[in-house]
PQR file of N, CA, C, O and H, with PARSE charges and radii, in Angstrom:
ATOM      1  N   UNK A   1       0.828  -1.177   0.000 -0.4000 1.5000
ATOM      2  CA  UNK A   1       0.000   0.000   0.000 -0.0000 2.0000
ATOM      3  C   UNK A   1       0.876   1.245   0.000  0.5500 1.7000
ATOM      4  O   UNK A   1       2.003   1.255   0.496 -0.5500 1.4000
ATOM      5  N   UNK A   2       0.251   2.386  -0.633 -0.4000 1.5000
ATOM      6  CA  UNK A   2       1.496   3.253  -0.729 -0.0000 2.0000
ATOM      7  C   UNK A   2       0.711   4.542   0.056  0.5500 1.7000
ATOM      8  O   UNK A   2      -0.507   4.654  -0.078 -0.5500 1.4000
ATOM      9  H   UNK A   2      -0.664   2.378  -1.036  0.4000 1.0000
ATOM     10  N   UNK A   3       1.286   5.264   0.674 -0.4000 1.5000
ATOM     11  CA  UNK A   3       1.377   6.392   1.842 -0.0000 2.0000
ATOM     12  C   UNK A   3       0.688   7.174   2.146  0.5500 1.7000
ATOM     13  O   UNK A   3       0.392   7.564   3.275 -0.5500 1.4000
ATOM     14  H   UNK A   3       2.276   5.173   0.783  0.4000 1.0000
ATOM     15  N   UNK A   4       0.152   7.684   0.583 -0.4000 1.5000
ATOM     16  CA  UNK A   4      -0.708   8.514   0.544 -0.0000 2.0000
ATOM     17  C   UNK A   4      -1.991   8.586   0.026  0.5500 1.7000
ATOM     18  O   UNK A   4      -2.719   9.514  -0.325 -0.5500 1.4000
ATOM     19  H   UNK A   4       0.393   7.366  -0.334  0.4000 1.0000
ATOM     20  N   UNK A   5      -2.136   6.805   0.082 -0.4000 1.5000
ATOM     21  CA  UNK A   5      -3.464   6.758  -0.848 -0.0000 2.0000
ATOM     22  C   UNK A   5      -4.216   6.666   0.251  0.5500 1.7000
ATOM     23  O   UNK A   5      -5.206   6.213  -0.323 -0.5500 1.4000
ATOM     24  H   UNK A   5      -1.544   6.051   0.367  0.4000 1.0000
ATOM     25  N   UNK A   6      -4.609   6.745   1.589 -0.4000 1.5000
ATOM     26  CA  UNK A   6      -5.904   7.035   2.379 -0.0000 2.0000
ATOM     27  C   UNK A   6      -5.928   8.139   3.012  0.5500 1.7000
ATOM     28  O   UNK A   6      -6.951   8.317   3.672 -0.5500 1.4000
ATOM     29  H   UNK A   6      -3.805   7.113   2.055  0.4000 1.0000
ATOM     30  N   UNK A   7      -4.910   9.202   3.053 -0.4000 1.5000
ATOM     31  CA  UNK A   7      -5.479  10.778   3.397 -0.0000 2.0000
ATOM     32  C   UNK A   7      -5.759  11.198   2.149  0.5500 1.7000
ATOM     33  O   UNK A   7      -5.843  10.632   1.059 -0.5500 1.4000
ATOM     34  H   UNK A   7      -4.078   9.057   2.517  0.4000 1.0000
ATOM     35  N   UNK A   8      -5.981  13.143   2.814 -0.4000 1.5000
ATOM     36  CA  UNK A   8      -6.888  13.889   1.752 -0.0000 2.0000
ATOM     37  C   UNK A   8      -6.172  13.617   0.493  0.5500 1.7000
ATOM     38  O   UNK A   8      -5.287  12.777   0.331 -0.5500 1.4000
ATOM     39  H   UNK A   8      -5.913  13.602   3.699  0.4000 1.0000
ATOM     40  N   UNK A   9      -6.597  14.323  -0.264 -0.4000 1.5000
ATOM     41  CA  UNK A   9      -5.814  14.645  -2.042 -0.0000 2.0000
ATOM     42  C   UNK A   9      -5.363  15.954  -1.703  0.5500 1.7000
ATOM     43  O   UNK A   9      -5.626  16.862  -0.916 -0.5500 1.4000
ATOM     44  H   UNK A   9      -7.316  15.006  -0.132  0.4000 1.0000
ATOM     45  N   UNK A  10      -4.440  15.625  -2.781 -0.4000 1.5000
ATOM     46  CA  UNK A  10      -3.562  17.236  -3.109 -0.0000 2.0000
ATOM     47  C   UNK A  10      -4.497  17.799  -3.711  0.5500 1.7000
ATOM     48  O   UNK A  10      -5.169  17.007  -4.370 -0.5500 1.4000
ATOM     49  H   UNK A  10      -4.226  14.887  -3.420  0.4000 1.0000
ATOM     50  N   UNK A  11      -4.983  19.374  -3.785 -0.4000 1.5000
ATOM     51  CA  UNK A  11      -6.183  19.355  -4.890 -0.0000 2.0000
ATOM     52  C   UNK A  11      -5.205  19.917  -6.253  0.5500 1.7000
ATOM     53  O   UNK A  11      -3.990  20.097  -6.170 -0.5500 1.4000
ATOM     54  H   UNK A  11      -4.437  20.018  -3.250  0.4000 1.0000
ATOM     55  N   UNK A  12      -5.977  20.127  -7.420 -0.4000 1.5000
ATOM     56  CA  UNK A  12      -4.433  20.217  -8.762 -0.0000 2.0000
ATOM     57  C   UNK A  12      -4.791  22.317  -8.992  0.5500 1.7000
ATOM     58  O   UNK A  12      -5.688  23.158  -8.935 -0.5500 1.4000
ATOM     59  H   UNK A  12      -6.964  19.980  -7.487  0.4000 1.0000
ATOM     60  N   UNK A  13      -3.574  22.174  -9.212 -0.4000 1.5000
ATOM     61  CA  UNK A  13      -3.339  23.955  -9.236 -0.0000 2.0000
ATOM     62  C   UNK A  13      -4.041  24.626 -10.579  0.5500 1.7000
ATOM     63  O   UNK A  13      -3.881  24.120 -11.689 -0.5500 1.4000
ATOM     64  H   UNK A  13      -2.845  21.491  -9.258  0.4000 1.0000
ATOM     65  N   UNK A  14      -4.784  25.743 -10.376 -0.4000 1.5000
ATOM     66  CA  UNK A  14      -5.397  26.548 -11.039 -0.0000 2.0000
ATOM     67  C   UNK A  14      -4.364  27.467 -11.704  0.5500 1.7000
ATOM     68  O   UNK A  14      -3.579  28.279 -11.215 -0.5500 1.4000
ATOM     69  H   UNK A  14      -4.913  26.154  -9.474  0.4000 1.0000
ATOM     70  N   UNK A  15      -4.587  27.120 -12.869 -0.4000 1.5000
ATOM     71  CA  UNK A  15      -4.128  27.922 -13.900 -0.0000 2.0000
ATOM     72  C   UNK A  15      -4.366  29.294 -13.662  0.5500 1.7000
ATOM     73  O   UNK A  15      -5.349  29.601 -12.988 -0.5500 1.4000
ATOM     74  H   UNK A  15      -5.225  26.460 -13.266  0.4000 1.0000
ATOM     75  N   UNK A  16      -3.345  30.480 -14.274 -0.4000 1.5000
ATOM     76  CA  UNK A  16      -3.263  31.817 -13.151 -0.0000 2.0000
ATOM     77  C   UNK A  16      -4.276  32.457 -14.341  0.5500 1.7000
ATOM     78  O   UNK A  16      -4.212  32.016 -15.489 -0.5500 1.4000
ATOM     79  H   UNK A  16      -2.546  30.231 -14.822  0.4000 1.0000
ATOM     80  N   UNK A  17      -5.148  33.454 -14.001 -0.4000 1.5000
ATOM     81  CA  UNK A  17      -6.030  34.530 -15.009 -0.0000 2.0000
ATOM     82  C   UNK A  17      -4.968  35.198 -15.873  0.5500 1.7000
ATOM     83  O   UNK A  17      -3.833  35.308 -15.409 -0.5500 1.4000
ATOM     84  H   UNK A  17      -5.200  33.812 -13.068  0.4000 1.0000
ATOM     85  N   UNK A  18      -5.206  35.590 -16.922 -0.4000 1.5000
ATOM     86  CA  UNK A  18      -4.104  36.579 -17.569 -0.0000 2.0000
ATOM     87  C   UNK A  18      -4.873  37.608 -17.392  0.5500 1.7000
ATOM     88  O   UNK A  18      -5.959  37.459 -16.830 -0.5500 1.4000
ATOM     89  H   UNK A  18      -6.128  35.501 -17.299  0.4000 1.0000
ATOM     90  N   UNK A  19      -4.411  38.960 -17.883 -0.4000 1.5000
ATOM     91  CA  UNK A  19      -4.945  40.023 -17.680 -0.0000 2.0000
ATOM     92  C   UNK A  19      -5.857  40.573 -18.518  0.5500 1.7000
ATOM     93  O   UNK A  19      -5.573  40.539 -19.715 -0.5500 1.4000
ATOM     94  H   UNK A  19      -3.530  39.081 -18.340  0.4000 1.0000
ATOM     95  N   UNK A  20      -7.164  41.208 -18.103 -0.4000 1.5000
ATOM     96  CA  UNK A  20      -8.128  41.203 -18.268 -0.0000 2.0000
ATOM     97  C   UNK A  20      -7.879  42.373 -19.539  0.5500 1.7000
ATOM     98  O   UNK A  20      -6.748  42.859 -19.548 -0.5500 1.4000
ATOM     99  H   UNK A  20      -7.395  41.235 -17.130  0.4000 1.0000
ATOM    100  N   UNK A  21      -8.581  42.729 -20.320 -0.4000 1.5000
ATOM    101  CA  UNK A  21      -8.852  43.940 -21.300 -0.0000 2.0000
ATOM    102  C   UNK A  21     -10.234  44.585 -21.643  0.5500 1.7000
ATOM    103  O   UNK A  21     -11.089  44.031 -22.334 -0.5500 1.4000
ATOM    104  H   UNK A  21      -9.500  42.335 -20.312  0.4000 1.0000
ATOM    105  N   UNK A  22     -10.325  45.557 -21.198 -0.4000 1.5000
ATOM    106  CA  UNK A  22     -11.738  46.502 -20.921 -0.0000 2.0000
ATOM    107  C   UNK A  22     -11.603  47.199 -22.519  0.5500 1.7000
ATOM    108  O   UNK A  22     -10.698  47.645 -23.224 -0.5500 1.4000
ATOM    109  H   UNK A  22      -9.631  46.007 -20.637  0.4000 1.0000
ATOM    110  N   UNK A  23     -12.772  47.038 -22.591 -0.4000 1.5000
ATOM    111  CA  UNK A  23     -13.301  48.672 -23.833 -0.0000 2.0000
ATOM    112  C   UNK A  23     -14.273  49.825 -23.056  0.5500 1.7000
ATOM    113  O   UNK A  23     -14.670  49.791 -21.891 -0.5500 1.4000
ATOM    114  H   UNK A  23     -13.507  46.676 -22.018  0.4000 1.0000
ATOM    115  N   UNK A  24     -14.486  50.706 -23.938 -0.4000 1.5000
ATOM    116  CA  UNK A  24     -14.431  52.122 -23.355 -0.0000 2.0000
ATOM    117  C   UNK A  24     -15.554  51.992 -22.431  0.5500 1.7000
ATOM    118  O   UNK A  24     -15.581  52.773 -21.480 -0.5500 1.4000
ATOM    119  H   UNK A  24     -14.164  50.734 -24.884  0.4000 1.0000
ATOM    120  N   UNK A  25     -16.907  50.738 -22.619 -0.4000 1.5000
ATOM    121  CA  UNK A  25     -18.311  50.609 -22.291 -0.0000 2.0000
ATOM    122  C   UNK A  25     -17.639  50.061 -20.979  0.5500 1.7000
ATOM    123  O   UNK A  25     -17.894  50.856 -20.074 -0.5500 1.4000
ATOM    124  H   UNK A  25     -16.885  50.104 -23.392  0.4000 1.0000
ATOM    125  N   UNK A  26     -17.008  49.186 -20.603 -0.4000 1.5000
ATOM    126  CA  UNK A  26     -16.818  48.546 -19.085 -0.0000 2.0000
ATOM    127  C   UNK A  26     -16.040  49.919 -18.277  0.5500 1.7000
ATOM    128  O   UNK A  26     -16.313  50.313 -17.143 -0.5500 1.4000
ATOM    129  H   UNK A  26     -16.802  48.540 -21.338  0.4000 1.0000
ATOM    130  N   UNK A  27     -15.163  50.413 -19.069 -0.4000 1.5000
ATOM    131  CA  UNK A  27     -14.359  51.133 -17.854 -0.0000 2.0000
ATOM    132  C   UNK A  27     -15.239  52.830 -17.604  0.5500 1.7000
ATOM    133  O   UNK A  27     -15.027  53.528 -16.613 -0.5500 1.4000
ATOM    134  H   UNK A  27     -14.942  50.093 -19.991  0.4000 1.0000
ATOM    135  N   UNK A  28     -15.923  53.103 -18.403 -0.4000 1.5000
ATOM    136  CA  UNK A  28     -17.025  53.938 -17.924 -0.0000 2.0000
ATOM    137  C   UNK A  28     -17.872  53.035 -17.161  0.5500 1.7000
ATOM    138  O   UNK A  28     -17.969  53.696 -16.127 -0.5500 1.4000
ATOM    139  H   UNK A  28     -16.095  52.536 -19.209  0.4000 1.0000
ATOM    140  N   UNK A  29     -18.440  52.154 -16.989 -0.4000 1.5000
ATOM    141  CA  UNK A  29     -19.271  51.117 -15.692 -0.0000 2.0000
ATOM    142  C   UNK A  29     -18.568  51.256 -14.626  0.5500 1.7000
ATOM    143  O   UNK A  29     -18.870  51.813 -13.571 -0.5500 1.4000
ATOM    144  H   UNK A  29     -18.361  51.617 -17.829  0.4000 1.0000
ATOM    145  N   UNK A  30     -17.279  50.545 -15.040 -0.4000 1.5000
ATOM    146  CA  UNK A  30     -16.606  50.593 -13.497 -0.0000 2.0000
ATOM    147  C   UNK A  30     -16.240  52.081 -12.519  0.5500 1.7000
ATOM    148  O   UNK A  30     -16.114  52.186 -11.299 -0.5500 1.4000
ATOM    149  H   UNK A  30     -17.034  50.092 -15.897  0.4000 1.0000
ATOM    150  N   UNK A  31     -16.130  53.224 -13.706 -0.4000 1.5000
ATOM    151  CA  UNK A  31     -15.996  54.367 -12.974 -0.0000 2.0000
ATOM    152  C   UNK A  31     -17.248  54.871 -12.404  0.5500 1.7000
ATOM    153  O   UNK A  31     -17.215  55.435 -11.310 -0.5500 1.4000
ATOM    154  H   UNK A  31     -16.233  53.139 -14.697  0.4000 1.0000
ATOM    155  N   UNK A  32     -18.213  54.741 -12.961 -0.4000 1.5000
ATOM    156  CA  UNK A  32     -19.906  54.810 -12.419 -0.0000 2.0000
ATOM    157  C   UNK A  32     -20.155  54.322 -11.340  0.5500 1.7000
ATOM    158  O   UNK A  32     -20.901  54.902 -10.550 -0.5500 1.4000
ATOM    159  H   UNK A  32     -18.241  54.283 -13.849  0.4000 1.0000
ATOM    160  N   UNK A  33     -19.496  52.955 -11.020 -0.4000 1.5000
ATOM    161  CA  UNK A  33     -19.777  52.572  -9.712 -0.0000 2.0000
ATOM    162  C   UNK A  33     -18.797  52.605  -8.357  0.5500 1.7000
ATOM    163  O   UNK A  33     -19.000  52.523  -7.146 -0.5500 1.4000
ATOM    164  H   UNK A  33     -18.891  52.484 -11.662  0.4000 1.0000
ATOM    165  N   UNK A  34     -17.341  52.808  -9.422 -0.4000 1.5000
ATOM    166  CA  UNK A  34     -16.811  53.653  -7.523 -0.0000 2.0000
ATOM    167  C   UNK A  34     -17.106  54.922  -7.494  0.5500 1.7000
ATOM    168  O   UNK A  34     -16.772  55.454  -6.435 -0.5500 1.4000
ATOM    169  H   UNK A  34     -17.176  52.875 -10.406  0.4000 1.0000
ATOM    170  N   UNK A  35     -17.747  55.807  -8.470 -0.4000 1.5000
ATOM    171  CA  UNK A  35     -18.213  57.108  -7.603 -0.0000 2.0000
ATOM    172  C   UNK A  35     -19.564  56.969  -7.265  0.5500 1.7000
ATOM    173  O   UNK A  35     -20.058  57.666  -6.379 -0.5500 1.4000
ATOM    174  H   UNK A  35     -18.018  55.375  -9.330  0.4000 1.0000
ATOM    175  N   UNK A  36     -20.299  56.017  -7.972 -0.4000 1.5000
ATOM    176  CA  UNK A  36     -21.659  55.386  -6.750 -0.0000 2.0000
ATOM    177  C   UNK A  36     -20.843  55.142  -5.394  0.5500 1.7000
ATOM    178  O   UNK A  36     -20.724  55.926  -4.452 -0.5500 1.4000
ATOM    179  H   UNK A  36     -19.897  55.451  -8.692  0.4000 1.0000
ATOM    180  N   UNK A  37     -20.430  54.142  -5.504 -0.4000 1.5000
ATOM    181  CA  UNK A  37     -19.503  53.949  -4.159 -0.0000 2.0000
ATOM    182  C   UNK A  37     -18.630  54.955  -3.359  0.5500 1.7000
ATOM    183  O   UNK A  37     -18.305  54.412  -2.303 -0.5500 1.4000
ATOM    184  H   UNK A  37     -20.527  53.505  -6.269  0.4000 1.0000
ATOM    185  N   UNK A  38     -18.303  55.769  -3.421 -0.4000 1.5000
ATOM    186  CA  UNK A  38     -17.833  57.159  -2.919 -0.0000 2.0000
ATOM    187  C   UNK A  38     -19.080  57.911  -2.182  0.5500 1.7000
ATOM    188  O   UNK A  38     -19.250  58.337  -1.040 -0.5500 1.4000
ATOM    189  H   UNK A  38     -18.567  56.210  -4.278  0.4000 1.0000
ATOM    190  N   UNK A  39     -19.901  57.872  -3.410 -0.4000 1.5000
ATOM    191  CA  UNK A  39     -20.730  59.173  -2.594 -0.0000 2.0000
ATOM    192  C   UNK A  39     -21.776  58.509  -1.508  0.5500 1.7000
ATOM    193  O   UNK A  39     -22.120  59.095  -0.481 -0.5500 1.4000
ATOM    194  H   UNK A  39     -19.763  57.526  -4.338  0.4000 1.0000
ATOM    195  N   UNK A  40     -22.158  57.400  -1.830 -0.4000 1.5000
ATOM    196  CA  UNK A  40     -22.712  56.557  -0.810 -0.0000 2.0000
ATOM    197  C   UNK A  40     -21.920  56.589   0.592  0.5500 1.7000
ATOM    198  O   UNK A  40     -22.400  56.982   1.656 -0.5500 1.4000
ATOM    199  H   UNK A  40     -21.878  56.924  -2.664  0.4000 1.0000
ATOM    200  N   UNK A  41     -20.423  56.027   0.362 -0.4000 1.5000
ATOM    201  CA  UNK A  41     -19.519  56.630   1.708 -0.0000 2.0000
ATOM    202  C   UNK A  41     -19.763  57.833   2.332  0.5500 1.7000
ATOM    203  O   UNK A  41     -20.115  58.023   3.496 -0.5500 1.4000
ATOM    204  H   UNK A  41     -20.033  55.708  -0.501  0.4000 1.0000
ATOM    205  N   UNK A  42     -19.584  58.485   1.613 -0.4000 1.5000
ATOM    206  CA  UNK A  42     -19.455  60.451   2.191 -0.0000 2.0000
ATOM    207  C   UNK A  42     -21.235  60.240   2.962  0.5500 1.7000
ATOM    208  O   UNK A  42     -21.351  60.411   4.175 -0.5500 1.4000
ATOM    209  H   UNK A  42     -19.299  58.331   0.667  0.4000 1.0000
ATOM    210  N   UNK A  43     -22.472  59.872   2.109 -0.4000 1.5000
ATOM    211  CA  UNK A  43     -23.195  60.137   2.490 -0.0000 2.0000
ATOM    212  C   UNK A  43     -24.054  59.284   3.905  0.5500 1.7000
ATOM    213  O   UNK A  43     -25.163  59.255   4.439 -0.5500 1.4000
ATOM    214  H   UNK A  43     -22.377  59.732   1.123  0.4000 1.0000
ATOM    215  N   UNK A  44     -22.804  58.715   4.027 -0.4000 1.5000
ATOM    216  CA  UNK A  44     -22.972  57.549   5.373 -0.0000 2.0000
ATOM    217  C   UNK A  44     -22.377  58.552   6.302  0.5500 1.7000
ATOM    218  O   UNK A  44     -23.043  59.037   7.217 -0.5500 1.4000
ATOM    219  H   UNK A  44     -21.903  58.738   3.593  0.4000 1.0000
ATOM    220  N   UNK A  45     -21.043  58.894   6.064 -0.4000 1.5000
ATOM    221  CA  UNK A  45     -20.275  59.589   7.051 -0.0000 2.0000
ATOM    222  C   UNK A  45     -21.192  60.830   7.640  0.5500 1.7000
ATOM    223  O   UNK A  45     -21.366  61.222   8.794 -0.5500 1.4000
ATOM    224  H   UNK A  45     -20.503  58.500   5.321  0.4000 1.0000
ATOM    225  N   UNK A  46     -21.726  61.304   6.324 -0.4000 1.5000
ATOM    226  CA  UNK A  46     -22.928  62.778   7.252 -0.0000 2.0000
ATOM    227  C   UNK A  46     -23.589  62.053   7.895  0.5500 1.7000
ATOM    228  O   UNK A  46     -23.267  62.173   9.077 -0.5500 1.4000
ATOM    229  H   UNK A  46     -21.584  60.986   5.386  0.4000 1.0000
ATOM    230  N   UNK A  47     -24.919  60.833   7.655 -0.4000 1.5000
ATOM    231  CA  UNK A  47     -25.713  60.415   8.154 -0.0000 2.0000
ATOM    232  C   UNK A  47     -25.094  60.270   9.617  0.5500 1.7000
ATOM    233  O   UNK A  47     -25.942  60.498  10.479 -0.5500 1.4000
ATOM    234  H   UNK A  47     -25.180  60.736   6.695  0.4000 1.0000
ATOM    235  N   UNK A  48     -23.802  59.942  10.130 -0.4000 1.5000
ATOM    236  CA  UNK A  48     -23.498  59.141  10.674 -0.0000 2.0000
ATOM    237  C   UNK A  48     -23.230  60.430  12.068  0.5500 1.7000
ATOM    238  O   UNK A  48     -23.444  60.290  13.272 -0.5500 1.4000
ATOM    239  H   UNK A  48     -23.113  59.758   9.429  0.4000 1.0000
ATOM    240  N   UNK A  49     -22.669  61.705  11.275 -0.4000 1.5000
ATOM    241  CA  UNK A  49     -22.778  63.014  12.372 -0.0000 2.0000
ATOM    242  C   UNK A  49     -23.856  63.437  13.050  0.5500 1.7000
ATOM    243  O   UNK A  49     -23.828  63.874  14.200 -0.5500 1.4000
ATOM    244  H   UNK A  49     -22.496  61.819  10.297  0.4000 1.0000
ATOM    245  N   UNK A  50     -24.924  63.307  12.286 -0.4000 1.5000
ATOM    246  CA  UNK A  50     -26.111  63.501  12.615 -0.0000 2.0000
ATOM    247  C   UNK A  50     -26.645  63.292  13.993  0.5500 1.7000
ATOM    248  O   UNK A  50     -27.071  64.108  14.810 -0.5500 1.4000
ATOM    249  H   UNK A  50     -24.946  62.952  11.351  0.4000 1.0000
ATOM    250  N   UNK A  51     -26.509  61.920  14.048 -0.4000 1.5000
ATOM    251  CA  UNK A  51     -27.097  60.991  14.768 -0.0000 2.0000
ATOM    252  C   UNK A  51     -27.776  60.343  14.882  0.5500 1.7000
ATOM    253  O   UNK A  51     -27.383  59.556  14.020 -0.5500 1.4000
ATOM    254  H   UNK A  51     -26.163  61.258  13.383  0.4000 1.0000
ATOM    255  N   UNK A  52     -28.841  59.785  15.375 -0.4000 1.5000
ATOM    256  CA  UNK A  52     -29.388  58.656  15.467 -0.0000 2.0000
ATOM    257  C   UNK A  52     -31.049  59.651  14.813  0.5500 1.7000
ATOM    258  O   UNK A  52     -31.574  60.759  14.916 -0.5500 1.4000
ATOM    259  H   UNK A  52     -29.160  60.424  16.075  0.4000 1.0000
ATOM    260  N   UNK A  53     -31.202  58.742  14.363 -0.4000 1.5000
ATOM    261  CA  UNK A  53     -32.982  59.589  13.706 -0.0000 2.0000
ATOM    262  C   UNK A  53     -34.097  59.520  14.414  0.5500 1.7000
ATOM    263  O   UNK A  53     -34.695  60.596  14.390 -0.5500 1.4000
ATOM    264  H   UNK A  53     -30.776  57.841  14.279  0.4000 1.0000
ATOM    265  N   UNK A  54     -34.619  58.706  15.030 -0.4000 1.5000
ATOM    266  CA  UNK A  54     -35.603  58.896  15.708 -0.0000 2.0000
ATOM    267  C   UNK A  54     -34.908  58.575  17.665  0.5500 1.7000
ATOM    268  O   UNK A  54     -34.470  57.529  18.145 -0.5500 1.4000
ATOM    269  H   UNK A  54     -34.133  57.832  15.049  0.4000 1.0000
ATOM    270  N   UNK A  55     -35.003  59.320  18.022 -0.4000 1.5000
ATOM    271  CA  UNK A  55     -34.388  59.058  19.852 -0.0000 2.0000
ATOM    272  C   UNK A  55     -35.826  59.174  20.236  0.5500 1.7000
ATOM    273  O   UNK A  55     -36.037  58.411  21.179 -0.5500 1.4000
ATOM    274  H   UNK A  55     -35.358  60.170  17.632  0.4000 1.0000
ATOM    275  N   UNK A  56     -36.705  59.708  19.944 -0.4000 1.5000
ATOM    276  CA  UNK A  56     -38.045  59.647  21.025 -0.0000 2.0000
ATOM    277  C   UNK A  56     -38.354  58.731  21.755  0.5500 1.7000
ATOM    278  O   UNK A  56     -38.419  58.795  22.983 -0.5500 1.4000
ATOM    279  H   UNK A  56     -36.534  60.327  19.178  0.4000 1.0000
ATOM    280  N   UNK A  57     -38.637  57.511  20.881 -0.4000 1.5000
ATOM    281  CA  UNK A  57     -39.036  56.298  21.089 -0.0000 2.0000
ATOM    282  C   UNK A  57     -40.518  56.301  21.833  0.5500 1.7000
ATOM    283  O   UNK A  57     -41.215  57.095  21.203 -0.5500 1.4000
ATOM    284  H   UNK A  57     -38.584  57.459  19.884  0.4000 1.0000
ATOM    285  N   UNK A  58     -41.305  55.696  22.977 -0.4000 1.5000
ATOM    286  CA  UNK A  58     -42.616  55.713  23.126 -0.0000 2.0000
ATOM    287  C   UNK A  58     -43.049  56.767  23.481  0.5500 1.7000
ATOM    288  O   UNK A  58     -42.217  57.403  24.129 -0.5500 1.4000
ATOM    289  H   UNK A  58     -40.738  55.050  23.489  0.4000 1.0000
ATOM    290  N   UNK A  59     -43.844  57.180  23.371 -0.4000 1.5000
ATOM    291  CA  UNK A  59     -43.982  58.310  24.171 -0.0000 2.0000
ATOM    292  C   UNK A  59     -45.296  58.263  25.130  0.5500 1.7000
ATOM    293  O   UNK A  59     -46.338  57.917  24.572 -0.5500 1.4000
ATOM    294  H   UNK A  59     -44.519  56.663  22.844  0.4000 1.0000
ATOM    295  N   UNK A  60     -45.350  58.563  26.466 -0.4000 1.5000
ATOM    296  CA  UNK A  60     -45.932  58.519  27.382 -0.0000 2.0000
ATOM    297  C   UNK A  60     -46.819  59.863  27.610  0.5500 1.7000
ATOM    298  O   UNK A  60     -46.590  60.989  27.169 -0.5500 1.4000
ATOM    299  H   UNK A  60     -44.504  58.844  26.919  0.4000 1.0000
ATOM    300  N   UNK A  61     -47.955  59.399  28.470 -0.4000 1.5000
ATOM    301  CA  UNK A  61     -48.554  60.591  29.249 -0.0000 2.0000
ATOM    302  C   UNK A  61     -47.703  60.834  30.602  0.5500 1.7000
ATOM    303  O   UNK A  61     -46.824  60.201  31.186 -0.5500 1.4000
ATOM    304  H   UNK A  61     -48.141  58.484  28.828  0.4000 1.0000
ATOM    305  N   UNK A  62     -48.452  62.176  30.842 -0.4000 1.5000
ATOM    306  CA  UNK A  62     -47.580  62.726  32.201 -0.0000 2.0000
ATOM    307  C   UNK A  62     -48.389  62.147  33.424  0.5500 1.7000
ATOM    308  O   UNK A  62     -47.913  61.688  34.463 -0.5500 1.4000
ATOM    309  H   UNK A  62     -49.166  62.691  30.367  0.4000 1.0000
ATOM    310  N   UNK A  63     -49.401  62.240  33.158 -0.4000 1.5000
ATOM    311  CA  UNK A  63     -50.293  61.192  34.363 -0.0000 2.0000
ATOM    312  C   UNK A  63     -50.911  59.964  33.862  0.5500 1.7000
ATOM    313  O   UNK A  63     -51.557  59.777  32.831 -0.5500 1.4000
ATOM    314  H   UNK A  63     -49.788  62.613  32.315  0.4000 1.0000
ATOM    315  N   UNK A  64     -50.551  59.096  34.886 -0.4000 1.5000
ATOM    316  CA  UNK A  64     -51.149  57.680  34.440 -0.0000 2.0000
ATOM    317  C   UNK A  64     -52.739  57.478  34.962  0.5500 1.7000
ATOM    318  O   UNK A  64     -53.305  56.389  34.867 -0.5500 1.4000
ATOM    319  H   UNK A  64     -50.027  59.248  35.724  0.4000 1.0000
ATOM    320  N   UNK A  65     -53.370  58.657  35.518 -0.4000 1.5000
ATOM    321  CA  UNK A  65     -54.912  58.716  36.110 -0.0000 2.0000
ATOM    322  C   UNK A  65     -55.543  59.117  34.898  0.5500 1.7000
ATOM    323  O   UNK A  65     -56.739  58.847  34.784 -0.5500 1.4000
ATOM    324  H   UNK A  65     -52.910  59.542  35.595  0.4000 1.0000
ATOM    325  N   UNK A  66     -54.991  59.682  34.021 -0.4000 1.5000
ATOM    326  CA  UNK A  66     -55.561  60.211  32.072 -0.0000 2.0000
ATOM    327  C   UNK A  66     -55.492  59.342  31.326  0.5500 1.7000
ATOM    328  O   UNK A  66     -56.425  59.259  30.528 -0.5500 1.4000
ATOM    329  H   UNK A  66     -54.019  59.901  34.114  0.4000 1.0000
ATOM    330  N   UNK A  67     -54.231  58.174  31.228 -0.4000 1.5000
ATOM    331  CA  UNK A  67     -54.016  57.659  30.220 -0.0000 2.0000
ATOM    332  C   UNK A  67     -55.034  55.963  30.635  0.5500 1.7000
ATOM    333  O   UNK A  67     -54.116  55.250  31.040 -0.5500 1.4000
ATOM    334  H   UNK A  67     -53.473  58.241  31.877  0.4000 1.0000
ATOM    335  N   UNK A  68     -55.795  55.454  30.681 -0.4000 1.5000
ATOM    336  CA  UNK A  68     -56.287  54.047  31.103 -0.0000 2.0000
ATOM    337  C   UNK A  68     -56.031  53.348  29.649  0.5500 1.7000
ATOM    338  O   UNK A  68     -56.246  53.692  28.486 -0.5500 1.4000
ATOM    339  H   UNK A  68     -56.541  56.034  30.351  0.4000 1.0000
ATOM    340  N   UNK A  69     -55.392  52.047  30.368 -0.4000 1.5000
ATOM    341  CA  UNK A  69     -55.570  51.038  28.929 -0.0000 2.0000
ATOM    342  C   UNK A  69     -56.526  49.885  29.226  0.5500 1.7000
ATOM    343  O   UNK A  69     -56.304  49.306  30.290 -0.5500 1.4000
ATOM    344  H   UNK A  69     -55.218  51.768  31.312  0.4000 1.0000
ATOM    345  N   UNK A  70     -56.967  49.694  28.908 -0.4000 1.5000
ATOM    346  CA  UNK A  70     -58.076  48.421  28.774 -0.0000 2.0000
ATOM    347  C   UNK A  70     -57.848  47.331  28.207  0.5500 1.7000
ATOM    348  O   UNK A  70     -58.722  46.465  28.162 -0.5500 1.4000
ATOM    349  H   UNK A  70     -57.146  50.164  28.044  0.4000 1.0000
TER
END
């Protein structure tokens, strides 16, 4: 029996990508969407000064002899 025939497998190596080549239609896409992606950032970062949007949360009466729940 030989050594390595009852553990895992080696798995076999992936051939490497060569480099990709864009025309004018993809690399206007791709610039469309990191400045989608930019301004979405920036517009997180304001959201984010702001603060929180609703803090009220329930809101109550001042006397509980007015408010009856049933």
């Amino acid at each position: 029996m030989a050594g390595r025939e009852g553990g895992k497998k080696k798995p076999l190596k992936q051939a490497k990508k060569g480099q990709v080549e864009y025309d004018d239609d993809d690399k206007m896409r791709i610039q469309k969407e990191k400045e989608a992606k930019k301004l979405l950032a920036d517009a997180k970062q304001q959201a984010l000064k702001k603060g929180p949007m609703a803090t009220a949360g329930i809101k109550k009466s001042k006397n509980a002899e007015d408010s009856v729940y049933f």
